[in-house]
N, C-alpha and C positions, 0 to 999 in steps of 0.2 A: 486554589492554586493561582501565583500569577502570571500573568502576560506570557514574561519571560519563559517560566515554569511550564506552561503549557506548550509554546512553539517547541521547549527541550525536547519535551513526550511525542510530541508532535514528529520530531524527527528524528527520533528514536524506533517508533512505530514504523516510521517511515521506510526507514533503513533495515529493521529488521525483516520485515515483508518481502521489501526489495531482494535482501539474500537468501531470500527462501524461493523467490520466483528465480534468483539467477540459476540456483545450486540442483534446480530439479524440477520447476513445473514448467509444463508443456505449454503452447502457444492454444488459445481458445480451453483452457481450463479455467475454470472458474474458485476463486477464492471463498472461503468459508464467509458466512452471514456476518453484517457488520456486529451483532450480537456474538456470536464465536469469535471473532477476531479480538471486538472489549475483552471477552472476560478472559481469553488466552495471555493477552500483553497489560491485562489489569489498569487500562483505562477506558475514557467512558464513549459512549457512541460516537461521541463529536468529534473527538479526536483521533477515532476513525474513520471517519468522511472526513477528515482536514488531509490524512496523511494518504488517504486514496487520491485525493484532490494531486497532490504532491506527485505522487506515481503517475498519475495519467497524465499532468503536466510534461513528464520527462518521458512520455511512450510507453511506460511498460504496461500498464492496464488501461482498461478502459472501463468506465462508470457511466450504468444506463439505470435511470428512475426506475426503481422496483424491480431492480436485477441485481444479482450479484457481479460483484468487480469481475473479469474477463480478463484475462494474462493474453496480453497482444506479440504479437512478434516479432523478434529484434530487428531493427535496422541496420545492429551495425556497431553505430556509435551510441545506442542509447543505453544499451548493460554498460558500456565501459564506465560512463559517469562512476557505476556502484563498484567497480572490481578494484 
């Protein structure tokens, strides 16, 4: 895949997470193994740790070494970005 190809997937994953955490998951729930999340949206670990990276950049989760991602709580303005 290239460069371009992969930022695509990248934020496609991204976004799809995103409306999954806007549409129904709770604040301190935790998201499925970056292994579940790959084979769910059919790509590979990496670009699941890229697009986690992406989320916790914009507040919605938070990502701790050897944890699953964490659905953090809205401020406000940070769902808006995805609505």
């Amino acid at each position: 895949m290239s460069k371009v190809g992969k930022q695509v997937a990248t934020s496609q994953v991204a976004e799809a997470i995103a409306q999954r955490i806007i549409q129904g998951m709770q604040p301190g729930e935790q998201l499925e193994s970056e292994a579940a999340l790959a084979a769910a949206h059919e790509v590979s670990r990496v670009t699941i740790r890229e697009a986690l990276k992406i989320l916790a950049g914009r507040g919605l989760v938070q990502v701790q070494r050897g944890r699953r991602a964490e659905v953090r709580h809205p401020d406000g303005s940070t769902y808006g970005e995805f609505l």
